[in-house]
VOPA-278060 format. One record per residue (C-alpha): x, y, z. Coordinates in steps of 0.1 Angstrom, whole numbers, padded with zeros to 4 digits, always signed. Example, Ala and Ser with C-alpha at 12.3 -4.5 7.8 and 13.67 -1.06 7.14 Angstrom:
residues 2
+0123-0045+0078;+0137-0011+0071;
end
This chain:
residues 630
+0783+0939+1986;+0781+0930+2022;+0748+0911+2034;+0736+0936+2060;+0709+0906+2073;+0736+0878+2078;+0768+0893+2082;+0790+0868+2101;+0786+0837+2081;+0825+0822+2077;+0842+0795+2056;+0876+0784+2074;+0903+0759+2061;+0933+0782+2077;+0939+0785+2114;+0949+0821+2106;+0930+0853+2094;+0922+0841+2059;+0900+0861+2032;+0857+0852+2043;+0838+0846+2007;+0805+0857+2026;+0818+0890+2041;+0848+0900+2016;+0866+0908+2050;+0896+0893+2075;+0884+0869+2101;+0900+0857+2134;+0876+0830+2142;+0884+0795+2142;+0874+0770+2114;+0849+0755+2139;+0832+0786+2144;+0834+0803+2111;+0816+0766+2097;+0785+0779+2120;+0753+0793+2113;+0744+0817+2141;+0718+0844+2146;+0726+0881+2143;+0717+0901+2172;+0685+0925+2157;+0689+0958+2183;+0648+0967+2205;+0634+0983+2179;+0637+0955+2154;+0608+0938+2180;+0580+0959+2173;+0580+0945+2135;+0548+0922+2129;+0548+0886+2131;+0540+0881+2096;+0576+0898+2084;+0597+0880+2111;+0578+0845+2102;+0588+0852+2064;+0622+0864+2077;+0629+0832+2095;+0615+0811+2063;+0638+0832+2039;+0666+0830+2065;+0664+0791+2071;+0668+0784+2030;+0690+0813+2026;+0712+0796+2053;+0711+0762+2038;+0719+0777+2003;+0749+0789+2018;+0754+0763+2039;+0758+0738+2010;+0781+0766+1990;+0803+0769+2017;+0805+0729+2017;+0818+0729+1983;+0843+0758+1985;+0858+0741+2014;+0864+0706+2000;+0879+0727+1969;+0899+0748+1991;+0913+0716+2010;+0921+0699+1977;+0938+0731+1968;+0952+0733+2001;+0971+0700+2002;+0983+0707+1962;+0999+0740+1977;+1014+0722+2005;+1029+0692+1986;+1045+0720+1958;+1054+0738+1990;+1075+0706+2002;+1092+0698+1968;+1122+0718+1962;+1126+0735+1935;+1148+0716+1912;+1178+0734+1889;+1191+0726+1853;+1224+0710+1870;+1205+0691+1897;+1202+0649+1887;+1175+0631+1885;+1173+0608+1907;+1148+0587+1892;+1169+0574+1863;+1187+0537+1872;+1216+0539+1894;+1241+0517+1877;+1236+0518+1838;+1257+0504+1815;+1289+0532+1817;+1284+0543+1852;+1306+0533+1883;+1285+0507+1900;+1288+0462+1899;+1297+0458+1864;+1325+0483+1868;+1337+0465+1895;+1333+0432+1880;+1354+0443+1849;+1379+0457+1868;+1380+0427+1885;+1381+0408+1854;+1411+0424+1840;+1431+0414+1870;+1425+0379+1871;+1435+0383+1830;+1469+0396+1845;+1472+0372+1871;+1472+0344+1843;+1499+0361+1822;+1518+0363+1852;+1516+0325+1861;+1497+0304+1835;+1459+0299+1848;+1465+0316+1876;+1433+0339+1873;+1410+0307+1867;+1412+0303+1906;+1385+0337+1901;+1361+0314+1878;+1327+0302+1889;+1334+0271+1873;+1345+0246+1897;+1362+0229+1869;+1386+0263+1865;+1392+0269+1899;+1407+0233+1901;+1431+0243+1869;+1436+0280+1883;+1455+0258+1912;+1475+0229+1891;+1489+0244+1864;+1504+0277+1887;+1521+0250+1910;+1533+0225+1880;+1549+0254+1867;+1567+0267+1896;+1583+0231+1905;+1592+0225+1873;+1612+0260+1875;+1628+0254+1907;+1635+0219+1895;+1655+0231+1864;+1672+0260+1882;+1678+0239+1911;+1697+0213+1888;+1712+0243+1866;+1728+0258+1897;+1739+0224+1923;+1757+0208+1882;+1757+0233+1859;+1779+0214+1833;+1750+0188+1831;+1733+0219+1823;+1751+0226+1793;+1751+0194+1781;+1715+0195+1776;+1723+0223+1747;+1747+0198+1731;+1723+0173+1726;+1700+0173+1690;+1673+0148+1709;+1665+0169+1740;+1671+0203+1719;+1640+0190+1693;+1620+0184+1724;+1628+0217+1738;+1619+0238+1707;+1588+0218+1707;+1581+0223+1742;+1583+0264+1742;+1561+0263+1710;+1533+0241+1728;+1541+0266+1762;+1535+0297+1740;+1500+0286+1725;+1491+0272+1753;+1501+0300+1775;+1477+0325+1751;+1449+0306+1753;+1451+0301+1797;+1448+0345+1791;+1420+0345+1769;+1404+0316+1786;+1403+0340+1818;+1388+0367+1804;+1361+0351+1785;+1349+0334+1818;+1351+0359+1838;+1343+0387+1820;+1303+0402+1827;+1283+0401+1805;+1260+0434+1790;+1295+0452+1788;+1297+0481+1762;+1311+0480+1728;+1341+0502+1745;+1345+0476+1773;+1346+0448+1752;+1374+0466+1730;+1396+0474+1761;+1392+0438+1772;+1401+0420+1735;+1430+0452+1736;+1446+0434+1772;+1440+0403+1759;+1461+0407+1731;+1488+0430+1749;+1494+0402+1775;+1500+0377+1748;+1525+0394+1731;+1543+0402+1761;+1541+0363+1772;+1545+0348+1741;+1575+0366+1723;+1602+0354+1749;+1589+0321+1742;+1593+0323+1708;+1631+0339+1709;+1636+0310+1730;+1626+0287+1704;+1646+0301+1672;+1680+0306+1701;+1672+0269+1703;+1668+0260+1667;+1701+0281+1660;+1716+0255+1685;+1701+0224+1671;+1712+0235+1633;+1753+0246+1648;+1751+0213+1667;+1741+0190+1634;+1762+0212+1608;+1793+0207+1623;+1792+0179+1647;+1777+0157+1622;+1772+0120+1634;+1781+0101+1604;+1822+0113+1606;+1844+0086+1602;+1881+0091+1618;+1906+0072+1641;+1917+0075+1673;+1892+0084+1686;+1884+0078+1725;+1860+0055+1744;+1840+0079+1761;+1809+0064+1785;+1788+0093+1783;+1765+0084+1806;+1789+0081+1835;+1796+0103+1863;+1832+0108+1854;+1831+0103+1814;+1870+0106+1812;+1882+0081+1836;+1896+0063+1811;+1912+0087+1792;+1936+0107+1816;+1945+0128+1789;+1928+0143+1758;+1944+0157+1729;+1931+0181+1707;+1948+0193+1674;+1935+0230+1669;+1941+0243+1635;+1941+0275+1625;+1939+0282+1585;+1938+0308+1557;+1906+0330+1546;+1879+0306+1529;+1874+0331+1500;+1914+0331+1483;+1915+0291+1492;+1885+0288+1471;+1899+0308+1442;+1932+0293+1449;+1917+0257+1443;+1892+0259+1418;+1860+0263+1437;+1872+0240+1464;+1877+0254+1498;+1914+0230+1508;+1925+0246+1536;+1963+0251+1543;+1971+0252+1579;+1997+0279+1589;+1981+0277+1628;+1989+0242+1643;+1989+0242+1678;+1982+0211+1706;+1959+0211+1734;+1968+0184+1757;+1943+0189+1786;+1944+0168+1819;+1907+0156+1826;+1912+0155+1861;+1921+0189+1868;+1913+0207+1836;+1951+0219+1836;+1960+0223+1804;+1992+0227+1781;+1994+0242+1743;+2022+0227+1722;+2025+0255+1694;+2042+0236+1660;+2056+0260+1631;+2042+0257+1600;+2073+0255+1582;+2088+0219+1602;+2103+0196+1576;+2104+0161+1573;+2075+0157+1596;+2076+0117+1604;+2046+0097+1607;+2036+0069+1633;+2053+0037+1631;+2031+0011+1612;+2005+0032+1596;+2004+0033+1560;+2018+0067+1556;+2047+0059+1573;+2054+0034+1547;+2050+0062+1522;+2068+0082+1539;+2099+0063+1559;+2119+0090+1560;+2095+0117+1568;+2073+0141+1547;+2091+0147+1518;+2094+0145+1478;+2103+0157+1443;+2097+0199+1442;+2108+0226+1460;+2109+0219+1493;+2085+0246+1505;+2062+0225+1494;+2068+0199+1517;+2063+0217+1553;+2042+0206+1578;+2013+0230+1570;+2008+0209+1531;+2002+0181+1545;+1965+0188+1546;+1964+0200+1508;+1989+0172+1494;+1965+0145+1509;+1932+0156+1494;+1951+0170+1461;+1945+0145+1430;+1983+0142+1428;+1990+0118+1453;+1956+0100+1457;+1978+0075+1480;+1978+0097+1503;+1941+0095+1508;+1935+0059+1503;+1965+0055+1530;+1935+0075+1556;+1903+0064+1541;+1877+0058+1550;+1882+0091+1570;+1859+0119+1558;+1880+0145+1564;+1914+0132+1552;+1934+0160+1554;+1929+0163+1589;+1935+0124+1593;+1968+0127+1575;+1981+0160+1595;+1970+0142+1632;+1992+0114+1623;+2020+0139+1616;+2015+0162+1649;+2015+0125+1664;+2049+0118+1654;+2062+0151+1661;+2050+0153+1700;+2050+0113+1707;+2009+0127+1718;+1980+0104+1702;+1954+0127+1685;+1917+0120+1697;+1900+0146+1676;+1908+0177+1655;+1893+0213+1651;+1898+0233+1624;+1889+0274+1626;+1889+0295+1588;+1902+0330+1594;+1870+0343+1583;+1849+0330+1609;+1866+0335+1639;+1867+0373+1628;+1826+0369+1626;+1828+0351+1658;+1848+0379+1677;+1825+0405+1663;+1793+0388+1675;+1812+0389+1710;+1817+0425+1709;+1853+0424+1703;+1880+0411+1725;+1905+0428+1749;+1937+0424+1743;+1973+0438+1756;+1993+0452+1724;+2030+0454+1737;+2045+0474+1700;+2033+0489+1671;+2017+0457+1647;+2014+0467+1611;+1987+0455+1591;+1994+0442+1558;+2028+0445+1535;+2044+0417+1523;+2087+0419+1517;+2084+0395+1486;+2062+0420+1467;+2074+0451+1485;+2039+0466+1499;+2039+0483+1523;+2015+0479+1557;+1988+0501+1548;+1978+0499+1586;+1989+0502+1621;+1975+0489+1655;+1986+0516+1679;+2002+0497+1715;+1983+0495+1747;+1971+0474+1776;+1936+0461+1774;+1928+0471+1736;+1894+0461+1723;+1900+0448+1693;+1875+0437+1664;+1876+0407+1647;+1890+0424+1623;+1918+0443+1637;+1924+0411+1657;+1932+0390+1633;+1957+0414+1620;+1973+0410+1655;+1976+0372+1651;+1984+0370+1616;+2009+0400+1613;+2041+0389+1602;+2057+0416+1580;+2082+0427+1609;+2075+0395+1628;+2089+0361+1635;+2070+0329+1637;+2077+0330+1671;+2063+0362+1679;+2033+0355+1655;+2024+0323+1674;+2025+0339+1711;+2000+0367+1696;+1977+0335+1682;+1980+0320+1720;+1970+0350+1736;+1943+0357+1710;+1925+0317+1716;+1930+0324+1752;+1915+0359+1753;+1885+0346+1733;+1882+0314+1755;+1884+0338+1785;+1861+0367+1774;+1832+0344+1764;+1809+0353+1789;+1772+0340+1795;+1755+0374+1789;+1771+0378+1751;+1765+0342+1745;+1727+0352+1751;+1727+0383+1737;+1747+0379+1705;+1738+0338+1703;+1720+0337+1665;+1757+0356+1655;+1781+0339+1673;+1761+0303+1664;+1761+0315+1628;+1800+0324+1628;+1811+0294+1649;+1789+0272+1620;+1812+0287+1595;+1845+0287+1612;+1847+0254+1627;+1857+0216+1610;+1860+0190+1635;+1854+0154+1642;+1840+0155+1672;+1810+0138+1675;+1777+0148+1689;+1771+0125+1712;+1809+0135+1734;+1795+0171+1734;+1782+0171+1767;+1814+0155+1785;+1837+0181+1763;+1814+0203+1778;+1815+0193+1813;+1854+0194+1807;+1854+0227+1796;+1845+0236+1829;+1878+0226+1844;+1899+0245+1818;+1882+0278+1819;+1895+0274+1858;+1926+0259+1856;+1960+0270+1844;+1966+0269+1809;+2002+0268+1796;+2023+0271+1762;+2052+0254+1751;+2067+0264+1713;+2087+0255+1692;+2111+0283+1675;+2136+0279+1651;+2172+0286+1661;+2164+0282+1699;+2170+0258+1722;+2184+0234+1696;+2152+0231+1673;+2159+0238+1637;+2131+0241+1615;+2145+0227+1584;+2165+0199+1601;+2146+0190+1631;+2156+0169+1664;+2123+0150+1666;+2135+0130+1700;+2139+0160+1716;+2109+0174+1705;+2090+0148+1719;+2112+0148+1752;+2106+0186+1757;+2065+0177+1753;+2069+0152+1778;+2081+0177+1804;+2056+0203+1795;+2025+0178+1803;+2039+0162+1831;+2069+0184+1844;+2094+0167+1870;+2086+0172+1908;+2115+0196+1925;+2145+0176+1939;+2172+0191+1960;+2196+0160+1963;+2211+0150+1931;+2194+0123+1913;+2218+0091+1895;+2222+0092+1864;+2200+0071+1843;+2205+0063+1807;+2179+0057+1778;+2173+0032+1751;+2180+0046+1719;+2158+0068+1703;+2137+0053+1672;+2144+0071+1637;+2122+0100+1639;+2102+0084+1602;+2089+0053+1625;+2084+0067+1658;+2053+0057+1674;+2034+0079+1697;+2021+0061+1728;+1977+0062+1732;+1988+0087+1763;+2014+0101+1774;+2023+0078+1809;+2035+0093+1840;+2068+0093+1848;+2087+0097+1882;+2113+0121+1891;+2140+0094+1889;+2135+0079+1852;+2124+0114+1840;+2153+0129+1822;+2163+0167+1836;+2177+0189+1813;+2210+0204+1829;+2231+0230+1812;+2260+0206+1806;+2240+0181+1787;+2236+0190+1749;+2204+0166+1743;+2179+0182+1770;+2170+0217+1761;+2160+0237+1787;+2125+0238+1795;+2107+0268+1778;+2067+0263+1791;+2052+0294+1801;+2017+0304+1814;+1998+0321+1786;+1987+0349+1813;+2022+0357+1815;+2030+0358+1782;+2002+0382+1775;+2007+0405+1799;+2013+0439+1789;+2050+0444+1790;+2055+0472+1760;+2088+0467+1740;+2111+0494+1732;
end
């Protein structure tokens, strides 16, 4: 109820009309005012009341006031206090379940913030190392790896650009470095050490420059790149390394150091021109049956019988080159003049038997045979002395010394064509494959004519060896154009590719006596040949005066002679010159190399004289070119 006596007594805390505790009312008074304790104004006729009630008025009034007075204190602070509560909730904003609380840390472990960035950057200074080894060190604190971050990026590269520098100005020097056991042990060893080394530089850059209070994930993603990178750095290496020991074991298995043989050249290998001294070089190539049925044929003893006998007489100083193709079925081959076969032999290779026994292409097997253990002891101490033996005959059949021999089995140069990929070659008639007249079977194959046929090494031998509707003449152009094609074909991207294959076939294929340490100039020569022209002189029964079973061996050697160094054009008539007699073909003796001779003392052939044949060399190109018989 309303206090009739005191009416207007106010509490503020609100500049605007706020609810008044005394009166229960609205008030527009200020706070100042409604804080104040005034009189109410008492109408006349409240003056003719007695003193004694308005002195007890006053009294009551005065503590009444101060009673209130003190209330009103009280509510007021309590409103204030409630006041500023309301204000501050007022001023926050209300909050909703997908608003985030601002309060929690800023950059926890798993949120975007400087150890996200310090990971990140991590990982790329892990890469950079892969890319170029210790290259992310250069990112370390460490002053230590900053100084390796730079060296080991920059030893790298020079030795790089030193190798391919010298690889690209002398690339034959290049090659020579993969003929050579010594620097192919230090290579193998070299990638190994590169590889390890290589993996640690990665993890190395990681571990140091990795933040630390990572999560368990981060950690995992980091050891994941870790091992990523070196797999992809270290498996090259490591091909590199077994390519390399497939080298080293080809290069010791067959160019094995300790072979003894004769003849053979004074090479300075560590010359600039290795070959000065020998301005030609003479290489008997043999070509013989399938390993397997020679085996069986002898008893668990692979003896070769060589039905392929060709010569490569190469010129050193231009790389020209000439093949002197031989038939395998020459008689009375003679031997040089004053070695001891030749005083077994005097009047050529022949003896008691059938003489199909006593071709050229027996020599090999009659020397190592128990039979004639003279023949042996007439080489030794050669260790291989079937080879010896059959050099000394090609030697007195050509008037050509023989510096070293090479011997490829049938079987692996069909493994060696195959790792190639096959070779291309121009099939000019219908070849069969297989049949033999003396037993009466018949080809149980054809290879189907064409230019540019890729062949297997299969089907490729059949195109060298077929001889059921063939003559040795035709046989031997096909072997020509078969070694050329290979020679040709051999490019740097199948070496690489197919190198474990065609190192393990060219390991089984090949005998030789060439020794290691004239790799690298036979190398470097190589060069020249693949360049130069290659040519092809043979020798076919019934033509141009050669007969197989009685041969002219003088003219044999003459018609050599003008193949390798072929008489300069003339068009004035030359005089006539005449010639010391021949030797007997049983004692001739090959000169070391062939010498030059000049037009005037080189014999012409002429088609009125009966003891010069006409010339019959030919480019191998030519005579593989497709030109399809009818």
């Amino acid at each position: 109820m309303t206090n009739k006596k005191y009416p207007r007594l106010f509490r503020g805390g609100d500049p605007e009309r706020r609810h008044d505790d005394v009166t229960g009312g609205l008030s527009d008074e200020s706070e100042s005012e409604q804080t104040s304790i005034r009189p109410h104004k008492v109408s006349d006729h409240g003056s003719k009341t007695s003193g004694k009630t308005t002195s007890r008025s006053d009294a009551d009034s005065s503590e009444g006031g101060r009673r209130s007075s003190s209330k009103r204190d009280k509510e007021s602070s309590r409103s204030r206090a409630g006041g500023s509560r309301d204000g501050a909730k007022r001023a926050e904003p209300r909050r909703t379940k997908d608003d985030k609380d601002d309060s929690a840390p800023k950059h926890a472990a798993g949120t975007k913030g400087p150890l996200d960035r310090s990971f990140r950057r991590s990982a790329t200074l892990t890469v950079a190392s892969a890319l170029l080894p210790g290259l992310g060190l250069t990112g370390a604190r460490q002053r230590w790896a900053k100084i390796l971050g730079v060296l080991l990026p920059v030893g790298f590269l020079g030795g790089l650009v030193l190798l391919a520098v010298r690889a690209v100005m002398n690339p034959e020097v290049a090659i020579g470095w993969a003929l050579r056991p010594g620097i192919l042990r230090g290579t193998i060893l070299v990638l190994i050490v590169a590889a390890l080394g290589w993996a640690f530089l990665i993890t190395l850059t990681h571990l140091i420059t990795r933040p630390k209070g990572l999560a368990t994930a981060k950690r995992a993603i980091g050891a994941g790149l870790v091992v990523a990178l070196t797999f992809v750095v270290s498996a090259p290496l490591a091909v590199a390394a077994r390519y390399t020991l497939s080298q080293l074991q080809l290069v010791e298995k067959v160019f094995a150091p300790e072979v003894q043989a004769s003849g053979r050249p004074e090479v300075d290998v560590n010359a600039k021109d290795p070959w000065k001294d020998t301005p030609r070089l003479n290489i008997l190539l043999l070509g013989a049956d399938s390993t397997g049925s020679r085996i069986a044929d002898n008893k668990g003893t692979y003896v070769p019988r060589t039905d392929t006998i060709m010569v490569a007489s190469i010129d050193t100083a231009t790389g020209n080159t000439t093949l002197v193709q031989i038939p395998r079925s020459v008689e009375r081959t003679p031997f040089p003049e004053g070695s001891k076969l030749a005083k077994l032999f005097p009047r050529g290779f022949r003896g008691a038997g059938d003489s199909s026994e006593w071709l050229i292409n027996a020599i090999w097997e009659r020397t190592v045979s128990k039979d004639y253990p003279e023949m042996a002891e007439a080489v030794a101490p050669a260790t291989y002395p079937g080879a010896e033996a059959l050099k000394q005959g090609v030697e007195g059949i050509t008037g050509l010394h023989m510096h070293y021999f090479a011997l490829v089995n049938i079987d692996g140069l069909q493994q060696l064509i195959d790792a190639m990929g096959g070779v291309k070659l121009n099939v000019n008639r219908k070849l069969p494959i297989g049949g033999d007249h003396q037993t009466g079977a018949r080809p149980h194959g054809w290879l189907k004519p064409g230019p540019d046929q890729l062949l297997d090494g299969y089907n490729a031998m059949w195109y060298a060896r077929s001889r059921f509707d063939s003559d040795d003449y035709a046989r031997m152009a096909r072997q020509s154009c078969l070694v050329n094609a290979v020679i040709k074909q051999a490019n740097p991207t199948t070496l690489l590719t197919s190198y474990e294959g065609i190192a393990q076939a060219s390991s089984d294929m090949v005998m030789t006596d060439i020794p290691q340490d004239v790799l690298a100039p036979l190398a470097q020569l190589a060069f020249k040949v693949k360049d130069a022209s290659v040519s092809r002189l043979a020798f076919v029964h019934g033509q141009n005066g050669f007969d197989a079973g009685n041969p002219d061996f003088t003219l044999m050697r003459k018609r050599v002679q003008d193949a390798i160094n072929p008489p300069a054009p003339t068009s004035e008539p030359t005089a006539s010159t005449s010639t010391a007699p021949s030797p007997d073909p049983s004692t001739a003796k090959p000169s070391p190399t062939p010498t030059k001779q000049t037009s005037s003392a080189q014999p012409k052939p002429s088609a009125t004289s009966s003891d010069a044949a006409p010339s019959t060399t030919e480019r191998v190109a030519d005579a593989c070119a497709y030109h399809p018989e009818e």
